[in-house]
Structures are given as C-alpha cells and as structure tokens.
Steps between C-alpha positions, in 0.01 A plus 500: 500500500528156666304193456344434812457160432245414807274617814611396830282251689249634765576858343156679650569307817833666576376849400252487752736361733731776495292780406482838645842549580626814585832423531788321598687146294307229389755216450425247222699252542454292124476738278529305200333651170432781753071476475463527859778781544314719284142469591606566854673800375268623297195468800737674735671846351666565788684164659813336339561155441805333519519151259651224567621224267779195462424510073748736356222457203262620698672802624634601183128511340356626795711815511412597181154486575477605820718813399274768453418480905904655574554533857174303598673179381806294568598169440751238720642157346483232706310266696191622708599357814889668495363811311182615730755438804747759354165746410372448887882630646490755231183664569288667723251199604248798569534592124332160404205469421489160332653189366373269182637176379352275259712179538594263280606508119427798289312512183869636350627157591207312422488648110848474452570122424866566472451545902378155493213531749250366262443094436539627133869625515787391358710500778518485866606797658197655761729737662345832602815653532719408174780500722425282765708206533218186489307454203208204423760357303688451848223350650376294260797347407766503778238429858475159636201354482398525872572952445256473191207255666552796793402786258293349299275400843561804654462771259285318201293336755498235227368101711713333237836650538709194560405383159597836304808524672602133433374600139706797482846359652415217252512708178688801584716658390211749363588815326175662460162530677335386231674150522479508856127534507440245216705213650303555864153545297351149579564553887320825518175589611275627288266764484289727282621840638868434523733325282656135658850694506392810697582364819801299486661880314331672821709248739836582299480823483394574853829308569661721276449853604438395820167628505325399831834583725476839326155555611584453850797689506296779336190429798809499767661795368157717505461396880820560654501876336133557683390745232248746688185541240634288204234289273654159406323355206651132380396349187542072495435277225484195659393333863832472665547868437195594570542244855816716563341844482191409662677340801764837544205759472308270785816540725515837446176575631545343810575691832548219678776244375472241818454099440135408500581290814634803676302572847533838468677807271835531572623589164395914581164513252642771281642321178218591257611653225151638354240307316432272224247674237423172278367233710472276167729575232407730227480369162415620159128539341329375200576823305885400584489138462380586129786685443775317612489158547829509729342698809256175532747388797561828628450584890576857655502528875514808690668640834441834665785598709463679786746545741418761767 
C-alpha cells in the first residue's frame, strides 16, 4: 500500500462543494498526490473524474493509487489550460458536472528538494513539468536586470525589488536556491509567519510555469465552452490569484456587459453565465490550520454555472 504522504488543503470544503452527485465528470485539473481526486470519488459513487497533471511524478504515483476506482478514473499529461480544452471538445458539456483546480505548486514539488522549489534546495530547477524548457536556473542567471525587477514586482509583490535584482545580477551565477536565497537575505522582508525567501521563490517560479497566464487560460477556456450546470471551484494561494479568479467569476455573473457610461443596454442583457456561490473566499478552519500549516494562505472560490 502507498504512503500517502499528505491531506489536501480545504479537503471538507471541496467535499461539500461537490457533494451529491449523481453523475456525470468532475474534472480535476491538478491532481498532484491525488487527495482531492479521491475524496471526490469516494463522496460520489457514481460520477467519474478525469485528472489532470503536467508532473509525470505525479501521474505515475497517482495511478497507482487512484487504481482501485477502474473506469471511474483517468488521467491526461499536460498543462491545465491545453488539457481541459481537449476534455471540453471531447465531451459531452452536459456530462459535467464540475471542475476543481488548486493552483500553484504541489506538496510533491514542495517535499522534493531535488525539484528545487524550496529556499532549502540544492539546486534551481522549479519546473512543474520536468520537461519544460525554462528552469529558475534560466531566470536567475541568464534575465536582464530590468526582466527580473519585472517579476520580482509583479509576482513577489516584493517594494524592494530593484535592490534584489541588482543583488542577484551582481553575484550570479547561482546554482542552487539555497545560495540564491542567502545572498538576497539582507534585502528581504521579514516576517514571523513566512521565511525572508518565500517570496522572491514565489516570483520565480510563477515566471516559471507560467502560473498566472495558466489561470486565465484555464478561466477563458471554462467560458467559451458555456458548460450548462457545471460547479467551478478554484483554489489560490496568493492575492494575485485570488484577484484573477475573483474578477472572472464577477464577469461571469453579469447579464449585462455594457460600459458604465453607456446610456442604455445595447449589448442584448443575456451574457450571464449563472452565479457566484462564495461572495468572500472560503478558507480553512482552526481544526485545519492545526493540521497543516500550508493551507494558512489557502482561498477557494466558487461558481455555479447555469446556462439555460
């Protein structure tokens, strides 16, 4: 029997969420160590799931866990936002009945230091998908200084990004996050919760894989296949994630799409797609919080499609 080596983050939270199916596809679109895959299969007895991943890890562990469900289960390699578009030509969008992805870097990656997500790793490497072409080392070592005050602002958030990246293009070349996050220590801001690295490894590997261009391919994908009674239930782990999601699911609801300054509708008043079910964003409890320190930053929001 497998080690099952963690529990996913808002776990009771997406049961609920996609309880009481009857049937029809549930499409998880990160499947990593396969927690939320499971629980969702194990609340519903009668819906499939199809899994989605870009870690051939991932896939190869979560096969042989997710095994004894046969037919109910199948997996696709790839990334979400190519993958889910292939699903959405391939199926019946009648047939589903809902949609989960928790973004951002797996607990696979994250206690795998060979991956070099962690500050603690001996290398810099970050890539989701061990074949993708850019790596951290990329980054760090080979972007101009303007590329790497852009990521650092944009995705870290961090006020003092022209200094780490002067610091950075100063000392590299790096071969390891550990050495990365030692040399840019003094410029970092500090805080009891987090460790003065966590950000600046956030910016790079968002850069990376990607990530927030992925989550709007994913939200843009979901729209244009208008998916009749479909439950869309994001997971975030950080503001401009959660800024994406909240922003799509707000669009979605609207009928009317006209300019504020419009002096009347002209647009047709029809383009609501159904309605938003978490007006704030769903996060985990104390019981939770206890357990695993890493859903502290979690945020699920939740859509209700209805299309008539």
């Amino acid at each position: 029997m497998q080690n099952i080596p963690h529990v996913p983050v808002l776990y009771k939270e997406v049961i609920e969420a996609f309880k009481d199916l009857e049937e029809g596809i549930v499409i998880d679109c990160t499947m990593g160590y396969g927690g939320h895959t499971s629980m969702i299969l194990e609340a519903n007895p009668n819906i499939k799931v199809i899994a989605i991943d870009q870690d051939q890890t991932a896939i190869d562990f979560s096969s042989k866990r997710l095994q004894k469900y046969g037919e109910r289960i199948s997996t696709r390699k790839g990334r979400f936002s190519t993958v889910i578009q292939e699903i959405l030509q391939e199926v019946n969008p009648e047939d589903i009945k809902g949609i989960l992805a928790d973004i951002g870097v797996s607990s696979l990656q994250l206690d795998q230091k060979t991956r070099g997500f962690s500050y603690e790793s001996d290398n810099l490497d970050m890539r989701m998908d061990k074949d993708a072409p850019l790596s951290a080392s990329n980054v760090v070592n080979e972007y101009p200084q303007f590329e790497l005050e852009r990521i650092l602002l944009e995705y870290g958030e961090l006020r003092n990004y022209k200094k780490i990246a002067q610091t950075i293009v100063q000392n590299r070349p790096f071969t390891s996050a550990k050495e990365l996050s030692q040399a840019v220590k003094p410029h970092m801001p500090r805080g009891k919760k987090i460790h003065p690295a966590t950000l600046l490894m956030q910016a790079i590997r968002i850069e990376v894989n990607d990530e927030l261009g992925e989550l709007k391919s994913l939200l843009k994908n979901i729209e244009k296949a208008k998916l009749p009674k479909a439950k869309i239930a994001i997971i975030s782990f950080h503001s401009l994630e959660d800024r994406i999601v909240k922003k799509e699911f707000s669009k979605w609801a609207k009928s009317c799409i006209c300019p504020p300054e419009a002096f009347r509708c002209t647009c047709g008043n029809n383009h609501r797609l159904g309605k938003i079910l978490s007006k704030k964003p769903i996060m985990a409890k104390e019981d939770e919080l206890k357990e695993n320190v890493r859903s502290r930053s979690a945020k699920m929001r939740l859509f209700q499609m209805d299309m008539q």
